[in-house]
N, CA and C atoms of all chains as a GROMACS GRO file, in nm:
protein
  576
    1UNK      N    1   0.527   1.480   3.093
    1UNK     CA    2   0.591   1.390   2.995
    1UNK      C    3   0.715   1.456   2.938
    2UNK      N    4   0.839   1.380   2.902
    2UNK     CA    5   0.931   1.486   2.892
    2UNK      C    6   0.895   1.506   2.673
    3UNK      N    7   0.957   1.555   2.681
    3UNK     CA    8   0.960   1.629   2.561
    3UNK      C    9   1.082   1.618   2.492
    4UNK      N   10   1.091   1.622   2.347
    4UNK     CA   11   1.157   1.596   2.237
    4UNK      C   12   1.295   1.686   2.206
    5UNK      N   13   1.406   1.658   2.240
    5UNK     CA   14   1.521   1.724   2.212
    5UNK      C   15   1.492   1.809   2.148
    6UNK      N   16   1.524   1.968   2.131
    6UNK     CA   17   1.562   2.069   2.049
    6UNK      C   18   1.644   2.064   1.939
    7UNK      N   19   1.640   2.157   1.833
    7UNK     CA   20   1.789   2.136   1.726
    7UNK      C   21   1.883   2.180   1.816
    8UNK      N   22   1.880   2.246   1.879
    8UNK     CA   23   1.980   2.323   1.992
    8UNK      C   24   2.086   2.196   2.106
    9UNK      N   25   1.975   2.161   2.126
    9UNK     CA   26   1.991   2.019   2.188
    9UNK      C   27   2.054   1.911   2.116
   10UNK      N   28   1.991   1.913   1.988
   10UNK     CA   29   2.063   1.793   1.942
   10UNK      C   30   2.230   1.861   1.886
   11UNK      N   31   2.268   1.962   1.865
   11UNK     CA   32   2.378   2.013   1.808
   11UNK      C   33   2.465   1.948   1.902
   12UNK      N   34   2.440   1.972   2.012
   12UNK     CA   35   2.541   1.986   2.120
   12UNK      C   36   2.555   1.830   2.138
   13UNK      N   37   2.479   1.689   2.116
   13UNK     CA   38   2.487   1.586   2.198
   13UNK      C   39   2.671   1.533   2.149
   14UNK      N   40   2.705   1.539   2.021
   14UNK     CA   41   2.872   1.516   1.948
   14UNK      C   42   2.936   1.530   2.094
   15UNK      N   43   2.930   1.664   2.157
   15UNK     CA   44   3.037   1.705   2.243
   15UNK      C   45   2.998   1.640   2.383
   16UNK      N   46   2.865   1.613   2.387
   16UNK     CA   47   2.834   1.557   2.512
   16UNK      C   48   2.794   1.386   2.553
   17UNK      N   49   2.792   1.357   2.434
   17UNK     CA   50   2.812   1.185   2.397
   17UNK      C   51   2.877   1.163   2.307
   18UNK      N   52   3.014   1.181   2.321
   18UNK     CA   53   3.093   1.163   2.197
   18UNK      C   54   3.077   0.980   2.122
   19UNK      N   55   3.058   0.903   2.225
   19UNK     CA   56   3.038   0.780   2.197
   19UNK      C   57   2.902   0.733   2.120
   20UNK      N   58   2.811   0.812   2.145
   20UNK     CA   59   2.719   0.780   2.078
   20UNK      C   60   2.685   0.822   1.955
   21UNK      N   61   2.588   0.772   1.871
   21UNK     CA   62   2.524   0.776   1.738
   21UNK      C   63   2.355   0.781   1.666
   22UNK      N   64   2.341   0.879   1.596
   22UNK     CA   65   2.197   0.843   1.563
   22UNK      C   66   2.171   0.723   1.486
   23UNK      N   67   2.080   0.617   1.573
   23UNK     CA   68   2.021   0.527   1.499
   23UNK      C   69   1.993   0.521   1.370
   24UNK      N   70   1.991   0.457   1.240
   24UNK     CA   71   1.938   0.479   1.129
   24UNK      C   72   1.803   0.498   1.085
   25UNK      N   73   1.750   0.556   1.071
   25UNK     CA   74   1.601   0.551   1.059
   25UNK      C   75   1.481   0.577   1.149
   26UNK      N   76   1.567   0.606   1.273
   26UNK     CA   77   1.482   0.662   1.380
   26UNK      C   78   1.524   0.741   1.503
   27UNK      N   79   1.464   0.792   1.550
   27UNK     CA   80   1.550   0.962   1.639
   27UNK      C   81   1.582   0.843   1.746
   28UNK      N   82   1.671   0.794   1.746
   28UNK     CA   83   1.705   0.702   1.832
   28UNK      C   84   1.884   0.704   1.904
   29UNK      N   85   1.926   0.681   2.016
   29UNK     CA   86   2.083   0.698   2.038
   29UNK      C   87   2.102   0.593   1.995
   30UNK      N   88   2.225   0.537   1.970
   30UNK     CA   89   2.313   0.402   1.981
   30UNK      C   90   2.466   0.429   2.000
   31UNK      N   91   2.492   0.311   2.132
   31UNK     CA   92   2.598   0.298   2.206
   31UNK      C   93   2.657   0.156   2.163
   32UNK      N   94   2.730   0.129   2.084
   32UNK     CA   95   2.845  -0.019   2.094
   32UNK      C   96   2.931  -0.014   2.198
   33UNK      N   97   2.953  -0.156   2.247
   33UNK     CA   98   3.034  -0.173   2.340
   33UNK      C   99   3.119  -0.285   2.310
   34UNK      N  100   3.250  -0.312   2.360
   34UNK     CA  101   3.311  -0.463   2.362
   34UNK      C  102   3.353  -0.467   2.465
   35UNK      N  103   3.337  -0.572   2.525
   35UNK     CA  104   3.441  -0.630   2.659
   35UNK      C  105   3.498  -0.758   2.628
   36UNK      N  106   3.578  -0.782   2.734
   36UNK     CA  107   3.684  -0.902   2.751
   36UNK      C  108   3.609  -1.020   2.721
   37UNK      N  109   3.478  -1.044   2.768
   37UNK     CA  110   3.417  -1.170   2.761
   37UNK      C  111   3.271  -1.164   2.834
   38UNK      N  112   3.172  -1.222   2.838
   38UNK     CA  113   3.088  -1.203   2.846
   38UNK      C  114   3.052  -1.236   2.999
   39UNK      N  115   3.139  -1.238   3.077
   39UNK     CA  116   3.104  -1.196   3.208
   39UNK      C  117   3.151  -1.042   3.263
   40UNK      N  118   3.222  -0.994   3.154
   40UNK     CA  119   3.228  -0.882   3.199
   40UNK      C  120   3.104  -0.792   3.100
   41UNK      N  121   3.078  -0.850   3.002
   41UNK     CA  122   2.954  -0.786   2.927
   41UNK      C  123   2.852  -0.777   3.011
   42UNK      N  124   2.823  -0.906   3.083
   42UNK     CA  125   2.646  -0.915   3.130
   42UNK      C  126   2.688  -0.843   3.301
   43UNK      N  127   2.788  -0.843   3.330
   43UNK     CA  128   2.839  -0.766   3.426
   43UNK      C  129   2.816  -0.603   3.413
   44UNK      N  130   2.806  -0.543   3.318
   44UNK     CA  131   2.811  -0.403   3.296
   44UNK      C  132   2.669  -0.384   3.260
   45UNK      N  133   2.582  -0.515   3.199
   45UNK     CA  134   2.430  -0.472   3.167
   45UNK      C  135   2.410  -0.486   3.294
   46UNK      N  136   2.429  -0.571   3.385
   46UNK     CA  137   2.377  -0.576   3.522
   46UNK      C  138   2.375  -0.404   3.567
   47UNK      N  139   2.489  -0.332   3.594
   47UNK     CA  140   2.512  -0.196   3.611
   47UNK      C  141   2.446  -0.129   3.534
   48UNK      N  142   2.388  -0.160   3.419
   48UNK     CA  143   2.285  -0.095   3.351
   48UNK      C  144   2.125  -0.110   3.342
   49UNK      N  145   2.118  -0.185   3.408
   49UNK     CA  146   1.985  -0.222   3.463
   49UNK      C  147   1.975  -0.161   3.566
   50UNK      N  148   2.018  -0.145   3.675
   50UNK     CA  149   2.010  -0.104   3.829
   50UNK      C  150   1.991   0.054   3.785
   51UNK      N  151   2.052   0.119   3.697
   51UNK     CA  152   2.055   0.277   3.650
   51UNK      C  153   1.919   0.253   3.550
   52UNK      N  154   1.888   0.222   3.528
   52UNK     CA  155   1.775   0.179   3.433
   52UNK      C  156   1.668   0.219   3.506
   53UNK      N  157   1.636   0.089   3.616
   53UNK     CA  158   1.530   0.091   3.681
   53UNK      C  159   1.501   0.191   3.772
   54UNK      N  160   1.618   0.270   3.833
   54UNK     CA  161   1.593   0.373   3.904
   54UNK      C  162   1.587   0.521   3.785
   55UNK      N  163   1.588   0.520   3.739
   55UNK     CA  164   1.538   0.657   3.629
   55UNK      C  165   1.435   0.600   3.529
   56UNK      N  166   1.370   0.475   3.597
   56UNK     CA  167   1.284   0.425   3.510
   56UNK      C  168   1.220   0.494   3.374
   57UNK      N  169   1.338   0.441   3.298
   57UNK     CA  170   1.345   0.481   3.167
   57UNK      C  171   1.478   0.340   3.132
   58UNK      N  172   1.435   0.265   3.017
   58UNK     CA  173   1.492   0.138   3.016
   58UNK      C  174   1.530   0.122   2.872
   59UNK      N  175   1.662   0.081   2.780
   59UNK     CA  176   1.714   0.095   2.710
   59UNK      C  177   1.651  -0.058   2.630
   60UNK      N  178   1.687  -0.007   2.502
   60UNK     CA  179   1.676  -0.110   2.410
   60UNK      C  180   1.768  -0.181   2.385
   61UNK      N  181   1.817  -0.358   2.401
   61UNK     CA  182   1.962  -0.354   2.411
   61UNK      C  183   1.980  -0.532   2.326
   62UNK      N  184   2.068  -0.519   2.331
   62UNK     CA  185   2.137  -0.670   2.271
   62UNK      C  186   2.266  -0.673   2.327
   63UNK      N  187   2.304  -0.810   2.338
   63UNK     CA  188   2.398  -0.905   2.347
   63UNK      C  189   2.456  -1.013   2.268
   64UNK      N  190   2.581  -1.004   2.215
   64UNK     CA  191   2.656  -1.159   2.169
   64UNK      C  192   2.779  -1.161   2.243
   65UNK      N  193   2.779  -1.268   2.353
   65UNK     CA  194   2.879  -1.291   2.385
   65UNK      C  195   2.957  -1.123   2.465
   66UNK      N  196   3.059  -1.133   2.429
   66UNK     CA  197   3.103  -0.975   2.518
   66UNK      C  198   3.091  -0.807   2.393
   67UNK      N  199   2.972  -0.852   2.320
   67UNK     CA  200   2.968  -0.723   2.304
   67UNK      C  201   2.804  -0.649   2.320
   68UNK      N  202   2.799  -0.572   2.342
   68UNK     CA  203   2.593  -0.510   2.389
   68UNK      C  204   2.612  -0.375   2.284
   69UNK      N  205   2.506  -0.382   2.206
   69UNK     CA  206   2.438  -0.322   2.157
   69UNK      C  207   2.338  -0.188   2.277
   70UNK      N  208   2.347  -0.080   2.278
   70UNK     CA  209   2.225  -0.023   2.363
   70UNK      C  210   2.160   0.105   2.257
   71UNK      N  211   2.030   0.098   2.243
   71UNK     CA  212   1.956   0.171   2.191
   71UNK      C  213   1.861   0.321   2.276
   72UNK      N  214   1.875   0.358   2.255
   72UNK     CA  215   1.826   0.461   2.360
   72UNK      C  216   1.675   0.536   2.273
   73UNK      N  217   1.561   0.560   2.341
   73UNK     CA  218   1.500   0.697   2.256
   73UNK      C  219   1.336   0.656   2.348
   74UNK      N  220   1.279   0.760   2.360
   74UNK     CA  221   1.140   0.744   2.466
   74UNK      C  222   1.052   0.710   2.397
   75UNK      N  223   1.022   0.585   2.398
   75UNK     CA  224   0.834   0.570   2.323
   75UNK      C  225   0.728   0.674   2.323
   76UNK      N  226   0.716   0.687   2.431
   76UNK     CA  227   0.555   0.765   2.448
   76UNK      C  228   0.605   0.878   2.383
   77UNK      N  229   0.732   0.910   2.382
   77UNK     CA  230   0.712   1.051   2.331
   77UNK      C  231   0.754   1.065   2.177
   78UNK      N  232   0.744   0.992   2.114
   78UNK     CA  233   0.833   0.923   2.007
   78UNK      C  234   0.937   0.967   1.964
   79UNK      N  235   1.018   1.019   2.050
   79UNK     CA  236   1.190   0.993   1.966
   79UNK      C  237   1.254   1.044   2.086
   80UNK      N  238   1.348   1.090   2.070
   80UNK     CA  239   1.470   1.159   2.188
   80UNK      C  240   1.401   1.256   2.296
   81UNK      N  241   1.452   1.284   2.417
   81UNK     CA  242   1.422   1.301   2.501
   81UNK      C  243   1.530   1.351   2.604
   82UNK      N  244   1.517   1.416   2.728
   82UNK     CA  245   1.629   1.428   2.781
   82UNK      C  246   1.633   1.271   2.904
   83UNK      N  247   1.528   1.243   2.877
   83UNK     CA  248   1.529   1.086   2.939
   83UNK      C  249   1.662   1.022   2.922
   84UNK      N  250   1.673   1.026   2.782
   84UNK     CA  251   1.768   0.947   2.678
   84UNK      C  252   1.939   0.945   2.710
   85UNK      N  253   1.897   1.115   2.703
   85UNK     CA  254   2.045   1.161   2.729
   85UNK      C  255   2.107   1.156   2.895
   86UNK      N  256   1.989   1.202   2.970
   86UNK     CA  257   2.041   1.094   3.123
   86UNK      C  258   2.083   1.040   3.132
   87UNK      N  259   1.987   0.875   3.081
   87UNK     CA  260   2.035   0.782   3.093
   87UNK      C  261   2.171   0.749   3.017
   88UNK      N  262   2.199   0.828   2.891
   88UNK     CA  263   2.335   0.800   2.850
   88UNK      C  264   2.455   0.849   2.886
   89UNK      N  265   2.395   0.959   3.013
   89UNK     CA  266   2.512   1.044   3.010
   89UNK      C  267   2.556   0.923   3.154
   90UNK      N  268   2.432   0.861   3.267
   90UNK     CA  269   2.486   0.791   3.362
   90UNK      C  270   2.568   0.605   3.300
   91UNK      N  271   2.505   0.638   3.175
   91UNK     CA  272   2.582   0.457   3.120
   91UNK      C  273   2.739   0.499   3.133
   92UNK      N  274   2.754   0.661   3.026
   92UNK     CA  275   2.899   0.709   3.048
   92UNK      C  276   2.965   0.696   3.167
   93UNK      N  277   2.914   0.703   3.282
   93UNK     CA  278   2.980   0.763   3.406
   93UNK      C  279   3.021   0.581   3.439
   94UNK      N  280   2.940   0.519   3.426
   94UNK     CA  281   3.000   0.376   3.449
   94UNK      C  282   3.129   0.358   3.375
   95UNK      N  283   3.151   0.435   3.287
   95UNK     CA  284   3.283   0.360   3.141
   95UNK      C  285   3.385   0.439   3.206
   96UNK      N  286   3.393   0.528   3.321
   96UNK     CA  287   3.455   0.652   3.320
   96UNK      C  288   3.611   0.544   3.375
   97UNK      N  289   3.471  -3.076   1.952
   97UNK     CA  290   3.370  -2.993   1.935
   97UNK      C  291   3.275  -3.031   1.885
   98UNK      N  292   3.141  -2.975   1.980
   98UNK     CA  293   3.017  -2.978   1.916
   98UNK      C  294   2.950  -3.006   1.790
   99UNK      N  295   2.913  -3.116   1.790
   99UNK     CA  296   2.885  -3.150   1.624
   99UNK      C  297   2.714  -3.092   1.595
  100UNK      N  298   2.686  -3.044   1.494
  100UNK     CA  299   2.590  -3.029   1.429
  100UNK      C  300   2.466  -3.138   1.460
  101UNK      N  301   2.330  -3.065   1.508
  101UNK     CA  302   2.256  -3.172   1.510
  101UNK      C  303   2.190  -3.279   1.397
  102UNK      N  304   2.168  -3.380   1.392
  102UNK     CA  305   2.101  -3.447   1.293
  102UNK      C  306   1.957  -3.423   1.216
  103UNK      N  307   1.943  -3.521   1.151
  103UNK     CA  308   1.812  -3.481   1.091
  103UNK      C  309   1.697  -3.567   1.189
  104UNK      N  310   1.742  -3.669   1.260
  104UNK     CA  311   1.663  -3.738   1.329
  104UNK      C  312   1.631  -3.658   1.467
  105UNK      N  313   1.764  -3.587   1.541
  105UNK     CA  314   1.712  -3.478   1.633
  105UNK      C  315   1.703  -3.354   1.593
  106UNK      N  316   1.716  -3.324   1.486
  106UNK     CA  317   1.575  -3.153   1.465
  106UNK      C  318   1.478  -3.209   1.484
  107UNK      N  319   1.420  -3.344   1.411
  107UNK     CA  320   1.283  -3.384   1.383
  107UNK      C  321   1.214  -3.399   1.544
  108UNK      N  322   1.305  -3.410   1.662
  108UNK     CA  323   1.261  -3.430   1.810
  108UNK      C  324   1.202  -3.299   1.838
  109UNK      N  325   1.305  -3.213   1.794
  109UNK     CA  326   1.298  -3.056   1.897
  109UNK      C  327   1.124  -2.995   1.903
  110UNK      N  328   1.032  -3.072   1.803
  110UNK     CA  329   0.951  -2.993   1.864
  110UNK      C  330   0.859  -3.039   2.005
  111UNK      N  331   0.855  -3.150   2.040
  111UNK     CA  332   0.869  -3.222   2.084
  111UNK      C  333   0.940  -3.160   2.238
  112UNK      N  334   1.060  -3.187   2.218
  112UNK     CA  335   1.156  -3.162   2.325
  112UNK      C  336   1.116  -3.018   2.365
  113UNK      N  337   1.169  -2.963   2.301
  113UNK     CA  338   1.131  -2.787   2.273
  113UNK      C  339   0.994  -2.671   2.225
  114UNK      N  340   0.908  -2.728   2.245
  114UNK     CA  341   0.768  -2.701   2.215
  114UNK      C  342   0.810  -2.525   2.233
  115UNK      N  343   0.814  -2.435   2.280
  115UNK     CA  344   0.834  -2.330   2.297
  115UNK      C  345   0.960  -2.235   2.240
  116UNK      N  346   1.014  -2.295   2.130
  116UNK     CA  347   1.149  -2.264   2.021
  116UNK      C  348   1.098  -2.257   1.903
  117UNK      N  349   1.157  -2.169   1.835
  117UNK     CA  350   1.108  -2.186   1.680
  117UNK      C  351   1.235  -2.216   1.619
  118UNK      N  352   1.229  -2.240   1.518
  118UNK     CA  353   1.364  -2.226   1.384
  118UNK      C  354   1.352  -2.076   1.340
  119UNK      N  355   1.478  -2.019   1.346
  119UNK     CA  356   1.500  -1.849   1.324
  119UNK      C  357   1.491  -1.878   1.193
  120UNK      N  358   1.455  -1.774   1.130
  120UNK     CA  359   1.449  -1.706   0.992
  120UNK      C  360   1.582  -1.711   0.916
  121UNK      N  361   1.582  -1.821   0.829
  121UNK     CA  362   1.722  -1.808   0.733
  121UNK      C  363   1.842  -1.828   0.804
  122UNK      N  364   1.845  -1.892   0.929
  122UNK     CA  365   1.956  -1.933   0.995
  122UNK      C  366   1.944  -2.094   1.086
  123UNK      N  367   2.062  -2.120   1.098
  123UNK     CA  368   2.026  -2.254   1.178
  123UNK      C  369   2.058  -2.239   1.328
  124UNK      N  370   1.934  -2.218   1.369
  124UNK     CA  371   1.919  -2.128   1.546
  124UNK      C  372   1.790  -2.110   1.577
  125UNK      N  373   1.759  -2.181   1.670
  125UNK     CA  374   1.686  -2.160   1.788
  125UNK      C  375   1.630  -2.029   1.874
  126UNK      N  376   1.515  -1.977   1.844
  126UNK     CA  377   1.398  -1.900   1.848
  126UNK      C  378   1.342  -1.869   1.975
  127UNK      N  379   1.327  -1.827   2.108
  127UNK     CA  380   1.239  -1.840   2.247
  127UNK      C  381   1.231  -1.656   2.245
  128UNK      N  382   1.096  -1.575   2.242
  128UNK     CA  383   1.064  -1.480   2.268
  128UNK      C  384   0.964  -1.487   2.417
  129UNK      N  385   1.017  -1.433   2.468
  129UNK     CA  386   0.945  -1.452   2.639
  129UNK      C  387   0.903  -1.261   2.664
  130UNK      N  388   0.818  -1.296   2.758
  130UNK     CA  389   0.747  -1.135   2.811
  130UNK      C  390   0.716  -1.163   2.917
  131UNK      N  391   0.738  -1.080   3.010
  131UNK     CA  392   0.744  -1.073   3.143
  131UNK      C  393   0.651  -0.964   3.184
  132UNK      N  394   0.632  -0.949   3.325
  132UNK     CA  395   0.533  -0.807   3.371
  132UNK      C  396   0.618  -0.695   3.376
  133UNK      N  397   0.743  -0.708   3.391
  133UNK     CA  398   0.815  -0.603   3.356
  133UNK      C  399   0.964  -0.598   3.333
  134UNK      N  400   1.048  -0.488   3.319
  134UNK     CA  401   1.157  -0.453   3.296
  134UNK      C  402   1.268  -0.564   3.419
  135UNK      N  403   1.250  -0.540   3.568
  135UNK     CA  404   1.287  -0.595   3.650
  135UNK      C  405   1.217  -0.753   3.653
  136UNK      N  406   1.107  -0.766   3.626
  136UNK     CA  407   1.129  -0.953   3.599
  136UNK      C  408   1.186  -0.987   3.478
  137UNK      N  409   1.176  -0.936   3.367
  137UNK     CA  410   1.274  -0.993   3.231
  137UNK      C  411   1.443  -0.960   3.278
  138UNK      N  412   1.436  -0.898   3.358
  138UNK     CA  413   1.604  -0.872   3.369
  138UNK      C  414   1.653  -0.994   3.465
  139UNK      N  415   1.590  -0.973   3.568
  139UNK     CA  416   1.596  -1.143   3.666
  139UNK      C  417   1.629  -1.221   3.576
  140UNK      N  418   1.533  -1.232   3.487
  140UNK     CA  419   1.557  -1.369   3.434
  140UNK      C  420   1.669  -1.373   3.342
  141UNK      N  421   1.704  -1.258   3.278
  141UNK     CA  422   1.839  -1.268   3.218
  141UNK      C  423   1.946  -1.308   3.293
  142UNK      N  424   1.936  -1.250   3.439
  142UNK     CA  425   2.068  -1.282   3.519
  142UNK      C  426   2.069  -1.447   3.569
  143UNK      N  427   1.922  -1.446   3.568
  143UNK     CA  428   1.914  -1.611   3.577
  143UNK      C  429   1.991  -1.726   3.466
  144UNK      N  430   1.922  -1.654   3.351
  144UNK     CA  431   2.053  -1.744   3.231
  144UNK      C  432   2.186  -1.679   3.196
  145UNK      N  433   2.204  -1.571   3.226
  145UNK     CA  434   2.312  -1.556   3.238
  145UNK      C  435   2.406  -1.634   3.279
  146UNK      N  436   2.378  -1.682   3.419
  146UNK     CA  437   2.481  -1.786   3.533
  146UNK      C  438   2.467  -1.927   3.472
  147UNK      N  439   2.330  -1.970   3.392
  147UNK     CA  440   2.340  -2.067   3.345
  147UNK      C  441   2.456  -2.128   3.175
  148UNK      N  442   2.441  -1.972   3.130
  148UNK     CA  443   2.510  -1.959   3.029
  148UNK      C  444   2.648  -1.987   3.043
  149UNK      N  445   2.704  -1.865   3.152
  149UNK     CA  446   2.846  -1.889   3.179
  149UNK      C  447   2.902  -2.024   3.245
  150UNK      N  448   2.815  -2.109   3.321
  150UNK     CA  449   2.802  -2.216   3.395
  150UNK      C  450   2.844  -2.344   3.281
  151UNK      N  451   2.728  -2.316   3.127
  151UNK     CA  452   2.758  -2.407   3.071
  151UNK      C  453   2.822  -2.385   2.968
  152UNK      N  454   2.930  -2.286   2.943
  152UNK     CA  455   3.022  -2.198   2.844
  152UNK      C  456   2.954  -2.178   2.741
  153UNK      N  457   2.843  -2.175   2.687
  153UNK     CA  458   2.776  -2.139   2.570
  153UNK      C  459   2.644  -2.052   2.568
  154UNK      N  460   2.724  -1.924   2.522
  154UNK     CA  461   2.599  -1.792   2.539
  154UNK      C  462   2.514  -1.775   2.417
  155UNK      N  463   2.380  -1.707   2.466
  155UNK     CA  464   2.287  -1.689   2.366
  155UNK      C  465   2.333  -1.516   2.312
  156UNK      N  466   2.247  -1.517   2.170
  156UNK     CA  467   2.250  -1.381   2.122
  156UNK      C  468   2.122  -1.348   2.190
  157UNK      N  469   2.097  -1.225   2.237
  157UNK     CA  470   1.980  -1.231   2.284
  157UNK      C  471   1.959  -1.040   2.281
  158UNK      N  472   1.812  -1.019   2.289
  158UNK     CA  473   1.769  -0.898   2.345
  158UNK      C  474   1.714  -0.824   2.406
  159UNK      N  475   1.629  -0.727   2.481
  159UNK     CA  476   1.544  -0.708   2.560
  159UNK      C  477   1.531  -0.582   2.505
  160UNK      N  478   1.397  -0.563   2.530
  160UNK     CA  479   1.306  -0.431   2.518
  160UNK      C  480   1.213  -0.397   2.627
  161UNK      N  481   1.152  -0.334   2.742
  161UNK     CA  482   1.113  -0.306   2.882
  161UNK      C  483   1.111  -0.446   2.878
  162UNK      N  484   0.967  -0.522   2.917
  162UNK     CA  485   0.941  -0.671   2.932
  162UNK      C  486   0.949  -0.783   2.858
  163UNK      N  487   1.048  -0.796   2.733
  163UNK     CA  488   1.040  -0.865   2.650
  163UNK      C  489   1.152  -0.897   2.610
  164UNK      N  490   1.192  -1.031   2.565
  164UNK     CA  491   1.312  -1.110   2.587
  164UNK      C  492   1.342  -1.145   2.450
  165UNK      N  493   1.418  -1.200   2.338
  165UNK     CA  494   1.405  -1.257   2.242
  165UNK      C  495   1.576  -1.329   2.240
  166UNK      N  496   1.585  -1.462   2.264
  166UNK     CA  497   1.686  -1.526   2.250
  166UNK      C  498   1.690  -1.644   2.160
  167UNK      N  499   1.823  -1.608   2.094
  167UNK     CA  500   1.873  -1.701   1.972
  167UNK      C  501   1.970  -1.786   2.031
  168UNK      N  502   1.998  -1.909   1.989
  168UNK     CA  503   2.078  -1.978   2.031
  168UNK      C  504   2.116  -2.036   1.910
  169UNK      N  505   2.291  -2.048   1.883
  169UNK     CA  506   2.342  -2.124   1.782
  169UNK      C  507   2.463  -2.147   1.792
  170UNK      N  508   2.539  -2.290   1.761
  170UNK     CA  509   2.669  -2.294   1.812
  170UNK      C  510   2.778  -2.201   1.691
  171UNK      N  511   2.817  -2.086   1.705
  171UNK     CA  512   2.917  -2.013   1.577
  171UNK      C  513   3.007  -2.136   1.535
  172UNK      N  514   3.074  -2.176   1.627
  172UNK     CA  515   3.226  -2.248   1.569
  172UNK      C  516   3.193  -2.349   1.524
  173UNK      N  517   3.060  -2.409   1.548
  173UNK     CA  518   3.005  -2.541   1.465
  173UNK      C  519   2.911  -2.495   1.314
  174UNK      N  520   2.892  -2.375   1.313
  174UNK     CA  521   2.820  -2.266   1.227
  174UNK      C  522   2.643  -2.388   1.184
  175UNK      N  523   2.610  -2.385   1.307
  175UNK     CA  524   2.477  -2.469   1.324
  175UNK      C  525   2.437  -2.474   1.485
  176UNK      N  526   2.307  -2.525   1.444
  176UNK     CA  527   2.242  -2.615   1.602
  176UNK      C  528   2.328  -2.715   1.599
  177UNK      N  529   2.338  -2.734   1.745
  177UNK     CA  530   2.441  -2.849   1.811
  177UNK      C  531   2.354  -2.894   1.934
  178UNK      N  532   2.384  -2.961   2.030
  178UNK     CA  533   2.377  -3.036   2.116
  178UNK      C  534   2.408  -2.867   2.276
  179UNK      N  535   2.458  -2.819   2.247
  179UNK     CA  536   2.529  -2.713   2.314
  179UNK      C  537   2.394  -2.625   2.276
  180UNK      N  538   2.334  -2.557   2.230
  180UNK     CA  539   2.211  -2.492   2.210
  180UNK      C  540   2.044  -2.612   2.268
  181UNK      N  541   2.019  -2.716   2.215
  181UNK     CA  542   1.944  -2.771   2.286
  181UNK      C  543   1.944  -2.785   2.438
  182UNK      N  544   2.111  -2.814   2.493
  182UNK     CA  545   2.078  -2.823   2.591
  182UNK      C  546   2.048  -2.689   2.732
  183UNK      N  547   2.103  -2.577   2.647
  183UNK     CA  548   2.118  -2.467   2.746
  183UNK      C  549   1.983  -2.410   2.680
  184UNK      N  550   1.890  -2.447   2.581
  184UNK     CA  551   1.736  -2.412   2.563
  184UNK      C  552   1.648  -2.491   2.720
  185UNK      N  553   1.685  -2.647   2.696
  185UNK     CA  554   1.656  -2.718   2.809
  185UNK      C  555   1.650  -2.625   2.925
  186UNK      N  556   1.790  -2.611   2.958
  186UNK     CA  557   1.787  -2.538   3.155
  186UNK      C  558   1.727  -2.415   3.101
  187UNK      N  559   1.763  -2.321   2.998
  187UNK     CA  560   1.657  -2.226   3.037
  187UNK      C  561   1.495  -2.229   3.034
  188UNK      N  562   1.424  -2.382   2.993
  188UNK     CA  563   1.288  -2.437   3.031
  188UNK      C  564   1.263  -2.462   3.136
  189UNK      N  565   1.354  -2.507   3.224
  189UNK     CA  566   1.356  -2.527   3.387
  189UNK      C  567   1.342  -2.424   3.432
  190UNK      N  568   1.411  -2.294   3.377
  190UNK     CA  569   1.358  -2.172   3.523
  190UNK      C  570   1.227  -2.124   3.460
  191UNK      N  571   1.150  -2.185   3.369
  191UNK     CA  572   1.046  -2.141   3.350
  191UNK      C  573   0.906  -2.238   3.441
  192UNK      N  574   0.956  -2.354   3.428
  192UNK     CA  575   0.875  -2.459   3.525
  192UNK      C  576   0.786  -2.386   3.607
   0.00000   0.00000   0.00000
């Protein structure tokens, strides 16, 4: 089962997800996004599903129109994980 | 533009819409769906997705592994309209 970020770990995520943020109230990531319109929104969750399901580990997410909300953090293990940061570091590699 | 629905068709929707609620403190349309998993709730997003963009009016919506929760409300009419019933409708059809 993976296991719970370090303080060590968490120091470093600023420099290594600069885009992301701790959730309020729970050891959780959060990623905002905007696009042009919402075919390019549900276009990029599509790309985020396919990375999803193959590191089966699956994000918490919302949609209005062209902007997605994504929540990141491992249940079973209850909070952050290097699951998390995988998966955020491969959402990055899509934005690249 | 989309006019605001009446008082004679809210009084239908349950009726029409048996599987919608009225959201909490807003005037919008309610459907929480659960699936067996991550990859069938996502299908089915891409399924209304095409229906969404098809009929220019997108839902707010979210997902968590198997679980769906979509709002529907027209913004620029700042209410239920005719444009939310009916794209509740087709997304009842891919449930058929």
């Amino acid at each position: 089962m993976a296991t719970i970020l370090t303080k060590a770990e968490r120091q470093a995520l600023p420099e290594i997800l600069p885009h992301w943020t701790m959730a309020a109230g729970r050891d959780a990531l959060v990623r905002k996004l905007v696009f042009a319109d919402f075919s390019e929104a549900f276009g990029f969750m599509a790309r985020v599903a396919l990375l999803a399901e193959a590191m089966n580990h699956h994000p918490e997410w919302s949609n209005v129109y062209n902007r997605i909300e994504i929540t990141l953090t491992t249940h079973d293990a209850g909070g952050l994980t290097g699951k998390d940061t995988g998966l955020a570091r491969a959402i990055e590699q899509l934005l690249v």
